[in-house]
C-alpha positions as CSV (number, residue, x, y, z in Angstrom):
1,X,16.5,13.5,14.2
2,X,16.2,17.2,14.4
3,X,15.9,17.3,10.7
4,X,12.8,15.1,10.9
5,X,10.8,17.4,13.4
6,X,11.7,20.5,11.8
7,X,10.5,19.1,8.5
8,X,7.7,17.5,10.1
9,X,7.1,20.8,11.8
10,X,7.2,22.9,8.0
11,X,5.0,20.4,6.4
12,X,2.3,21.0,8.8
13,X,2.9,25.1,8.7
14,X,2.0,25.1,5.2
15,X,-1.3,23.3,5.2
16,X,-4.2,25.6,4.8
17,X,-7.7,24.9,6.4
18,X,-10.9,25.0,3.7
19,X,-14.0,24.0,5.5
20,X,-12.6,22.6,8.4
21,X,-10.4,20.4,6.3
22,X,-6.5,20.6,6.1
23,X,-5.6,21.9,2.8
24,X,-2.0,20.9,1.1
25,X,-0.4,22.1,-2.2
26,X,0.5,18.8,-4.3
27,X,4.1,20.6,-4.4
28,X,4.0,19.2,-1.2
29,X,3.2,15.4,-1.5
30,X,5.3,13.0,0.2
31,X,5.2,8.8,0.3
32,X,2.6,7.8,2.6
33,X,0.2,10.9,2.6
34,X,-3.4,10.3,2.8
35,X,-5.4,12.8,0.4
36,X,-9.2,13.0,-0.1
37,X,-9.4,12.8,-4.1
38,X,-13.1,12.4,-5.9
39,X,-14.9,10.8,-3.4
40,X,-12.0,9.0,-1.9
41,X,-9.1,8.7,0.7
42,X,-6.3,7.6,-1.3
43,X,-2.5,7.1,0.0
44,X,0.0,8.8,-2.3
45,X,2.4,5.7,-3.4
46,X,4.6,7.9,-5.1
47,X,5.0,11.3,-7.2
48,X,7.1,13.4,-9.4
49,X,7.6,16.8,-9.9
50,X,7.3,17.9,-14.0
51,X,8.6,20.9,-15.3
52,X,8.2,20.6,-19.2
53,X,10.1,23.2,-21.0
54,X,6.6,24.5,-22.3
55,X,3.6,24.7,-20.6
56,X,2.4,24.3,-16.8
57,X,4.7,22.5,-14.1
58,X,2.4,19.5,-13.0
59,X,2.8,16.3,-10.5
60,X,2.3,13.1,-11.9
61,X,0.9,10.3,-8.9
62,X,0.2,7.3,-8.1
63,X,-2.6,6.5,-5.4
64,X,-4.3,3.7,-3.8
65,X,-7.5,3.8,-2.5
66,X,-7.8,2.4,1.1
67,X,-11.5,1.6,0.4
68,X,-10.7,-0.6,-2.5
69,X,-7.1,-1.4,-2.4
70,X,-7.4,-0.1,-6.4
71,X,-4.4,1.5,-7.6
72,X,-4.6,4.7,-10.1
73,X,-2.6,6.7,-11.7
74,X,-3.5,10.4,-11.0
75,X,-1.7,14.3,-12.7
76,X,-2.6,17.0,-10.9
77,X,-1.4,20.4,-11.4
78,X,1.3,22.4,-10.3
79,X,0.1,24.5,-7.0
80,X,-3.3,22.7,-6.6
81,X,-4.6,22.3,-3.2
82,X,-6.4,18.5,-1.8
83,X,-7.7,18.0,1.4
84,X,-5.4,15.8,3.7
85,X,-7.2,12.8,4.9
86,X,-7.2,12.5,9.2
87,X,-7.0,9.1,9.3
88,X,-6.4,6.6,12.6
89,X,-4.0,3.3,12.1
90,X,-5.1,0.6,14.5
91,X,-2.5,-2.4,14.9
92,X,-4.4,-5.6,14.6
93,X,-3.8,-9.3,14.3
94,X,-5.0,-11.3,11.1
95,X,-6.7,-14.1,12.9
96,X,-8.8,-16.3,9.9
97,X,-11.6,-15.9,7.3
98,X,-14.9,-16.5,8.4
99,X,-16.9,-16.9,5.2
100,X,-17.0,-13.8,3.4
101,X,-15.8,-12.1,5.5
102,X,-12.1,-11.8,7.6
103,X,-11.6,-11.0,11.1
104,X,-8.9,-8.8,12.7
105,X,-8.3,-8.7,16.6
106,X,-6.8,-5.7,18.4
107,X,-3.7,-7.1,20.6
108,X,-4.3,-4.9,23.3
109,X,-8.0,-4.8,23.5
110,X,-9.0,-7.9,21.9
111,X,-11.9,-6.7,20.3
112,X,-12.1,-8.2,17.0
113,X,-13.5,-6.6,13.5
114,X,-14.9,-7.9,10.1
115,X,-14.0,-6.5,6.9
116,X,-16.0,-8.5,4.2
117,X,-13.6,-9.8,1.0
118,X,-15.2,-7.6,-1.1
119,X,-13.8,-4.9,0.5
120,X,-9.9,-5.9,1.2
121,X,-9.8,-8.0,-2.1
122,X,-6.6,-6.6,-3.1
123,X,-4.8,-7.2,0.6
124,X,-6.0,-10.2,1.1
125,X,-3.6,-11.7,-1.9
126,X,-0.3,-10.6,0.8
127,X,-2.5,-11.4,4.5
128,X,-1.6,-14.5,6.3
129,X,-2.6,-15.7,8.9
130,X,-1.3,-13.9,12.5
131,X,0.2,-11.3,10.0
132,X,0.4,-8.0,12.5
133,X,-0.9,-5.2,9.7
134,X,-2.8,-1.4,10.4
135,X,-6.4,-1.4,9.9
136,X,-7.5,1.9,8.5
137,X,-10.3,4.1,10.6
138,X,-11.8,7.3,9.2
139,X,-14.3,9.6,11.3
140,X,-15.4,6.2,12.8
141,X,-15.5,3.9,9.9
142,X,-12.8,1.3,9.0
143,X,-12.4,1.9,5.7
144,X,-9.4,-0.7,4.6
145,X,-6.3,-2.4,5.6
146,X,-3.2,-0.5,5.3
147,X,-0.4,-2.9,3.6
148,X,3.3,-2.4,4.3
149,X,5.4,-1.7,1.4
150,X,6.8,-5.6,1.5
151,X,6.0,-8.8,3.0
152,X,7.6,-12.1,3.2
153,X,5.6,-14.9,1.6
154,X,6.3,-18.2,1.4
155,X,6.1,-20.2,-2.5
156,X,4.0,-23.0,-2.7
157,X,4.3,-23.9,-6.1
158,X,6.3,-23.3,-8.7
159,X,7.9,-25.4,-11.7
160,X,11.7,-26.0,-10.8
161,X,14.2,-24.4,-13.6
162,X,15.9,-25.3,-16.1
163,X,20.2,-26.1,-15.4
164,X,21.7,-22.9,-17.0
165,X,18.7,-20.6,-16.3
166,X,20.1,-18.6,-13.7
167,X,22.5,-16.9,-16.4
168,X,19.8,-16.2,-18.6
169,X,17.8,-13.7,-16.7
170,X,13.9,-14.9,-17.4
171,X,11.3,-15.9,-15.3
172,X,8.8,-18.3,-14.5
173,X,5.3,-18.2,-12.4
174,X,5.5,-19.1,-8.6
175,X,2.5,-19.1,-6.8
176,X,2.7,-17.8,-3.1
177,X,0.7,-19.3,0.0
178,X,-1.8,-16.7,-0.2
179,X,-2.5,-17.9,-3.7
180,X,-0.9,-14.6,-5.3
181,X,1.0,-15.6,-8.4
182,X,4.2,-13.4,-9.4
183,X,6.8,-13.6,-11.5
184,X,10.3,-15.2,-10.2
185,X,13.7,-15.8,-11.2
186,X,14.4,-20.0,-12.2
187,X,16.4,-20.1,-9.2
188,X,13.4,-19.8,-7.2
189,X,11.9,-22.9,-5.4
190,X,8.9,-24.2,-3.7
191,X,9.4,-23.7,0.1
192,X,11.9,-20.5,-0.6
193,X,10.5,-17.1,1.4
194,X,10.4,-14.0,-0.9
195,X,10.5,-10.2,-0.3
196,X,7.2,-9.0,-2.5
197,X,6.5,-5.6,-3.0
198,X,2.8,-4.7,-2.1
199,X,2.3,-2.0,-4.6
200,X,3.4,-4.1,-8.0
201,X,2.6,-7.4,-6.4
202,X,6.0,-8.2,-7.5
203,X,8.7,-10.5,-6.9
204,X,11.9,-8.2,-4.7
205,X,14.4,-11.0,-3.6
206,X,14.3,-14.2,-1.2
207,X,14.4,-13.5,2.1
């Protein structure tokens, strides 16, 4: 526990302030860090240090924008400074979709919000409904749903496999009560709860 606050506490020593914004050195990223990158807020997903044996150290990435829900693949390099993001997570309900759009209700408040579909496409293939997720508020403006790294869905359809197919190690096409289609193992059925990863929107392992 002491470990985590000091590290917490080193982190936060070595951001710099440009323009009233906290400043961090890529060196520094870490799952889960919000970064302002052209034009956007992005969460870091994950990272990895490079050192080639020639040529400048970098930091390969990969980000998704909380706007969007669009996933990218970003190299920055080695020492360069981004602005961290000050964002505010909300814990709301996922109560239905009203047309276009989807509402969220705060469980202590009970004020509710709409995020049109347009802007929470990629979520709403893992949202159920009464799912507790954080809603994602910058200066003011909710700006995107913030996924966890897994949720438990339940399959709706799938074709059943093949006797022996277990051994064999392939796949088939299941598709999820959300409507999400993924990839499973044969001995997957309709009915089974899976563990799905909400960065690959990929099968993990029943539940």
């Amino acid at each position: 526990m002491l470990d985590a606050i000091l590290e917490e506490l080193l982190f936060h020593m070595k951001m710099e302030f440009t323009g009233g914004k906290k400043m961090i050195s890529v060196n520094d990223f870490r799952t889960g860090l919000t970064i302002e990158v052209d034009n956007g807020i992005w969460r870091v997903l994950d990272f990895q240090h490079v050192k080639p044996g020639k040529g400048a150290a970098f930091v390969r990435s990969k980000l998704r924008n909380l706007r969007t829900g669009a996933i990218q693949e970003k190299t920055f390099r080695g020492g360069e400074k981004v602005a961290k993001a000050q964002i505010d997570n909300r814990k709301m309900q996922y109560l239905y979709a009203d047309g276009t759009n989807h509402v969220f209700m705060d469980n202590e408040s009970y004020e509710q919000i709409e995020l049109p579909a347009t802007q929470i496409e990629y979520e709403l293939k893992f949202l159920k409904e009464n799912m507790e997720i954080n809603i994602v508020m910058y200066q003011g403006e909710t700006i995107g749903v913030d996924l966890p790294n897994t949720v438990e869905l339940k399959v709706a359809e799938t074709e059943p496999g093949i006797k022996g197919d277990t051994s064999s190690g392939g796949s088939k096409p299941a598709t999820l009560e959300t409507g999400l289609v993924v990839q499973v193992p044969f001995f997957v059925n309709e009915g089974d709860t899976l563990v799905i990863n909400t960065t690959e929107a990929s099968y993990v392992s029943r539940a």
